[in-house]
C-alpha positions in Angstrom: 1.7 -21.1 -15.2 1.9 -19.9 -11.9 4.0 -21.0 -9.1 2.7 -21.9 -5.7 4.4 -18.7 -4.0 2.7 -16.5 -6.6 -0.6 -18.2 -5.6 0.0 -17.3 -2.0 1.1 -14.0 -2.2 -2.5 -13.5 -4.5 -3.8 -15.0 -1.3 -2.6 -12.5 1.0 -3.1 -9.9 -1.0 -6.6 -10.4 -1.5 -7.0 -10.9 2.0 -5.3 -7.6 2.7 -7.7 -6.1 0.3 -10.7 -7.6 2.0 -9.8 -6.6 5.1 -8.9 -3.4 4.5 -12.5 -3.0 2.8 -14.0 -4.0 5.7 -12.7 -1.8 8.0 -13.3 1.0 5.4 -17.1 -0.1 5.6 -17.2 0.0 9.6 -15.1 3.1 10.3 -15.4 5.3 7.0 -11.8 6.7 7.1 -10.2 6.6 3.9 -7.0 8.9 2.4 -7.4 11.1 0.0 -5.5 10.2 -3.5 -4.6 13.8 -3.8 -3.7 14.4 -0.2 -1.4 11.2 -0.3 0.0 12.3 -4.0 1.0 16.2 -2.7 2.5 14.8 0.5 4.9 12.1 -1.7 6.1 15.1 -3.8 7.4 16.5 -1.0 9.7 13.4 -0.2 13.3 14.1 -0.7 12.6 17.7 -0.7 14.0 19.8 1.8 10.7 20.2 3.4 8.8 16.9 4.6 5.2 17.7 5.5 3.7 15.0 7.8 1.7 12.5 6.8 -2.0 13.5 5.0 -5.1 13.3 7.6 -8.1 10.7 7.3 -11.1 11.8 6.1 -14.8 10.6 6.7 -17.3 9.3 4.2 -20.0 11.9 4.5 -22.7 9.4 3.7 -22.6 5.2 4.7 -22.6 3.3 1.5 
């Protein structure tokens, strides 16, 4: 059974997701899995590359 802080932090979490849905939906930025993926392997390196850029949906959904 689940405790009443696990039930909460689902809570959030799902409102985190929403959100971040909906501003997905409005704006159409979203990072790209392999952009985000090469710029982590460079963390601890000797090297840091900044962050990856947004990108734009090409088409609305």
């Amino acid at each position: 059974m689940r405790s009443r802080e696990e039930d909460k932090e689902k809570q959030r979490f799902l409102e985190e997701t929403e959100a971040s849905l909906k501003d997905y939906r409005e704006t159409g930025l979203y990072l790209d899995n392999d952009d985000v993926m090469a710029w982590m392997d460079t963390w601890g390196a000797d090297e840091l590359t900044g962050p990856p850029p947004w990108r734009k949906r090409s088409s609305p959904h």
